[in-house]
Structures are given as structure tokens and as C-alpha cells.
N, C-alpha and C positions, 0 to 999 in steps of 0.2 A: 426335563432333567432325568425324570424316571428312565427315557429312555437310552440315555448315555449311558446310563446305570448298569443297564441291561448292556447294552454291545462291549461294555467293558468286561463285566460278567462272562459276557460269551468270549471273549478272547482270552479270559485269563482261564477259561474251560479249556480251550483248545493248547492252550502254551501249558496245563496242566495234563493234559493226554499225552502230550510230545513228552514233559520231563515223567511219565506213568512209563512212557515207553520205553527210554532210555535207564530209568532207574533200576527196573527189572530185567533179572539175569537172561542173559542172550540164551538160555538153554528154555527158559520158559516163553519159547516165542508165541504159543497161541496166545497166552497170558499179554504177552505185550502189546500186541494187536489188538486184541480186547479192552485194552487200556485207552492204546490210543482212540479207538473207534467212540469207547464210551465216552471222552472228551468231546469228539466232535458232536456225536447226539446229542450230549448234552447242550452243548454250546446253540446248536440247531434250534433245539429248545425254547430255551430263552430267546435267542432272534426271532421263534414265531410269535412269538408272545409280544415282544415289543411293533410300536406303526412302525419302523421301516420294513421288519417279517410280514407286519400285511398287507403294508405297499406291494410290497415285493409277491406274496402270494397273490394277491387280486392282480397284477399285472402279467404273471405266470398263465393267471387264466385266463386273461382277455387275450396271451400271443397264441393259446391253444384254441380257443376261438376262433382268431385271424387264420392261424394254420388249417382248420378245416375250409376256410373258404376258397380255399388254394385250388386253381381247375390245373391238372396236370396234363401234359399235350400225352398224346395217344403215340404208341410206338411207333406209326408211320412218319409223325409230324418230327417226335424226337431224332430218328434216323437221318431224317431229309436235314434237320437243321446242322446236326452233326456233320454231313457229308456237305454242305454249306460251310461251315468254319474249317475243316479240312480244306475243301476247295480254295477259300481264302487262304490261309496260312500258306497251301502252294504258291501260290498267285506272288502272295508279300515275299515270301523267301524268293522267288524266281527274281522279284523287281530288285529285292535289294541284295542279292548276288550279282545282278546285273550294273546296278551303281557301286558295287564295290571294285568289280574287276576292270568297269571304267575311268572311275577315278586312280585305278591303282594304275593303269596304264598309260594315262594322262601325266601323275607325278613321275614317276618313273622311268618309262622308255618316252616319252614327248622331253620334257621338261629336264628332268637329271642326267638322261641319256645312261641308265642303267641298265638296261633291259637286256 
């Protein structure tokens, strides 16, 4: 329950930054920014504090974990595969330009006697 307590908290932070921003005169914009910013800190706040903020941060750092175990291919590999999906995508466009313009001529000049 505590925890509802809390994400309601932090939304009524953030919808209170929004109206901080709006309230205060457009001529005082760093002011208003500052308003709204502090709402959402605040709001952040609270979220870390409450278990979904810690779910939520312990799983932040288990994906930074996972991300360092990332082996990234080497500029030759990257090259070669790129001129690989290149060469494909020719390849697909050739085939199906080549069933478009037969089908087109199948309907057309065979069949409707358009052509």
C-alpha cells in the first residue's frame, strides 16, 4: 500500500511541475523550467524509494551488465555484412521488379489487350 502511496505521490509531483510551469509568467522561463524539472526530481525521488524504483534500478543494472558482454564484430565483419544486405536488397528488388512487370504484362497486354 505504501507503495501506491508513493507512485501517486510521484505523479501528483510531476502534474504539480507541469501546473509550476504553466502558472509562472512566460517572461520568467528559466523560472519555469526550473519548476518543471524540480517536479520531476522530485517525483524520481520518491519512485526510487519505493520496490518498483528498485526493481526498476536492479534491473537497469543487470541490462548494463548484459551490455558489456556484447562482442561487437570488427570493422571488416561489419563491412562484409553490410555489402551482404546491400547485395540482397539488389537481388529482392531485381526479383520483384521482375514479377511486377510480368504480372503487369500478363494482365494487360495478354488478358485485357491493353498494352
Amino acid at each position: 500500500m505504501q507503495d501506491k502511496i508513493k507512485l501517486v505521490l510521484a505523479g501528483l509531483l510531476v502534474v504539480a511541475g507541469i501546473a509550476g510551469f504553466y502558472l509562472i509568467p512566460e517572461t520568467q522561463g528559466i523560472l519555469r523550467v526550473l519548476a518543471f524539472v524540480a517536479g520531476l526530481v522530485a517525483a524520481a525521488g520518491v519512485i526510487w524509494v519505493s520496490q518498483p524504483g528498485k526493481a526498476f534500478a536492479g534491473y537497469a543494472q543487470e541490462s548494463v551488465g548484459e551490455a558489456r558482454k556484447v562482442v561487437w564484430p570488427s570493422r571488416k565483419e561489419a563491412m562484409q555484412m553490410t555489402g551482404l544486405v546491400f547485395l540482397f536488397v539488389l537481388v529482392l528488388s531485381l526479383f520483384m521488379w521482375s514479377v511486377d512487370s510480368t504480372l503487369s504484362w500478363v494482365f494487360y497486354d495478354l488478358l485485357l489487350g491493353r498494352g
